[in-house]
BAFITOR-622678 format. One line per field, with one value per residue (C-alpha): x, y, z; residue in three letters. Coordinates in steps of 0.02 Angstrom, whole numbers, plus 50000, padded with zeros to 5 digits. Layout:
N
x = X  ...
y = Y  ...
z = Z  ...
residu = ALA  ...
! end
This chain:
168
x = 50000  50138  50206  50064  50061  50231  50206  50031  50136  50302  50154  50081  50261  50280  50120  50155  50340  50256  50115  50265  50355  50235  50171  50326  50372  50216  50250  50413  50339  50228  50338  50448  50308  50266  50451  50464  50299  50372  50507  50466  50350  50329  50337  50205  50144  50108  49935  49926  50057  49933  49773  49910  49918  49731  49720  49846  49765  49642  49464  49382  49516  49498  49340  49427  49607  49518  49394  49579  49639  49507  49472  49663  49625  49468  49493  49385  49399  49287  49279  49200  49069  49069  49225  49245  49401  49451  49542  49640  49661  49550  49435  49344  49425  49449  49496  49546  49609  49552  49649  49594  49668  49827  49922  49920  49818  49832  49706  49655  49509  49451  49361  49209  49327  49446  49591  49672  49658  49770  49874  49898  50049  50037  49907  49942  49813  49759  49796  49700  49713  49612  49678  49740  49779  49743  49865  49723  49593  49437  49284  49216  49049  49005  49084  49027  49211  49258  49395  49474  49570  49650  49799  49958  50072  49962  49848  49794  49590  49537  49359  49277  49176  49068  49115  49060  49197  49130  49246  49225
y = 50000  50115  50071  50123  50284  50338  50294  50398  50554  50521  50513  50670  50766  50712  50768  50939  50958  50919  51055  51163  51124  51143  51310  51389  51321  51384  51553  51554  51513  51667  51790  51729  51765  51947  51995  51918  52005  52164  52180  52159  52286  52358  52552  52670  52731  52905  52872  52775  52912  53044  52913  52869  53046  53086  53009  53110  53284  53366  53273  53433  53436  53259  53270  53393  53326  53159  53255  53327  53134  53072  53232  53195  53007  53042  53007  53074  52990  53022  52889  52826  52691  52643  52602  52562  52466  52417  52267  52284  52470  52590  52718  52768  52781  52879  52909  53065  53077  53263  53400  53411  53234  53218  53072  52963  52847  52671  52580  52403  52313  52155  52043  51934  51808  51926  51921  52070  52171  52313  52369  52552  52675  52819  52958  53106  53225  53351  53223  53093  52933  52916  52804  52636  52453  52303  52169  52015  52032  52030  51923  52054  52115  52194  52142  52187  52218  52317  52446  52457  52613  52670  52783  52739  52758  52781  52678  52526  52542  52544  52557  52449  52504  52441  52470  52406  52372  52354  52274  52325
z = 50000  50024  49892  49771  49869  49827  49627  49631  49714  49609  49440  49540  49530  49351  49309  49410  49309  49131  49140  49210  49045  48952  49018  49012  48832  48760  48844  48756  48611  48607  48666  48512  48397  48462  48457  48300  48212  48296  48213  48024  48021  47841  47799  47813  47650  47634  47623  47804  47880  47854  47928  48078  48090  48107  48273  48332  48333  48430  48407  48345  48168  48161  48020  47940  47949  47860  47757  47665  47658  47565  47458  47418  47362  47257  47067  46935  46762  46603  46476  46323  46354  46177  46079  45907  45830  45670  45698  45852  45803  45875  45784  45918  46113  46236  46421  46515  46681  46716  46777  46968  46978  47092  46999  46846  46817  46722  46633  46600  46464  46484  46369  46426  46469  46625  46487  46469  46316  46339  46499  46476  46528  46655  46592  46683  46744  46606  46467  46363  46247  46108  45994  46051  45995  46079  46107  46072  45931  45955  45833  45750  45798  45981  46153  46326  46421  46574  46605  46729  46812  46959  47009  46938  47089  47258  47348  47281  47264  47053  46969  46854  46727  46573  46402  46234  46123  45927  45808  45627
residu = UNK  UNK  UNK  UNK  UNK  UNK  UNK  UNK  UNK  UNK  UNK  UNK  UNK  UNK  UNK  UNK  UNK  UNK  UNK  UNK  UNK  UNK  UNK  UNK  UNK  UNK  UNK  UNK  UNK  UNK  UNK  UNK  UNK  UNK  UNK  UNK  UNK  UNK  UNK  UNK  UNK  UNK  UNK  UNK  UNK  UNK  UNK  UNK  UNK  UNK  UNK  UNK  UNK  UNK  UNK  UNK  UNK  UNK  UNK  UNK  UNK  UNK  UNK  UNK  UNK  UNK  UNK  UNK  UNK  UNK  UNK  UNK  UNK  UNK  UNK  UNK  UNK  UNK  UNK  UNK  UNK  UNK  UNK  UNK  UNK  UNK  UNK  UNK  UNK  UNK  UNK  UNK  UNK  UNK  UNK  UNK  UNK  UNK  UNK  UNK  UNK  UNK  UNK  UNK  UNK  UNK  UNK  UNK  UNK  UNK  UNK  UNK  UNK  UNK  UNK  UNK  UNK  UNK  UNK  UNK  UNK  UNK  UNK  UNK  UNK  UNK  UNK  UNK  UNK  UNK  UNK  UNK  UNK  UNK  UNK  UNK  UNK  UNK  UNK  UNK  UNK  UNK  UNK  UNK  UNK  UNK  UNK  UNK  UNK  UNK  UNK  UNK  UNK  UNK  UNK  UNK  UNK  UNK  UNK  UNK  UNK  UNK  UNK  UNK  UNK  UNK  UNK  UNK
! end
């Protein structure tokens, strides 16, 4: 009997120095991770500097502070909805990224398929394109793609549109 008493308290120890182990091995473990997350942190971009920096003014300029941010980010684009292409050469095209824009913008058409039918170069603000020629042709007749546009070198949100692409 006393025998079986000292196994059950030597098990009871073991038991006690395992979940000690354990414990401390998964608190290792986690501090590893949060030093380790800490210190690849990426660069702000410009854009999140100036959102980091909104929380760090007086509550009352806040609104305005982030009113400025996203007035800065807005993008205004006018653009044909109808195109009309002889071949893979355009007749009819165009897309203008309008003065009060603060960058370039890029553009993108896509067939009814998502395969890309022309990948544009920076447009700057105040300028055009209106003739163009697509790197896959199209059956003639009429084709319902989308365009695609966003800012050439900030943030990363783009618009996609509708356009009707008719091949001659």
């Amino acid at each position: 009997m006393k025998e079986i008493k000292k196994v059950k308290k030597k098990r009871k120890r073991y038991k006690k120095i395992r979940s000690f182990i354990v414990i401390v091995g998964v608190l290792f473990l986690v501090a590893l991770l949060f030093r380790c997350g800490k210190d690849e942190k990426e660069p702000l971009s410009e854009y999140e500097e100036q959102v980091n920096a909104i929380t760090e003014i007086d509550y009352s300029k806040q609104q305005d502070a982030l009113n400025a941010v996203v007035e800065e980010g807005k993008m205004n684009v006018n653009y044909s909805s109808e195109a009309v292409f002889k071949g893979t050469v355009s007749e009819k095209f165009n897309i203008k990224n309008i003065k009060n824009n603060h960058h370039p913008i890029v553009f993108e058409l896509y067939d009814e398929e998502e395969e890309c039918l022309y990948l544009s170069k920076k447009i700057e603000p105040g300028y055009e394109m209106n003739y163009i020629q697509l790197n896959k042709a199209l059956e003639k007749g009429v084709h319902e793609c989308k365009l695609k546009v966003g800012y050439a070198e900030e943030g990363n949100v783009s618009s996609v549109f509708p356009i009707t692409i008719e091949v001659r």
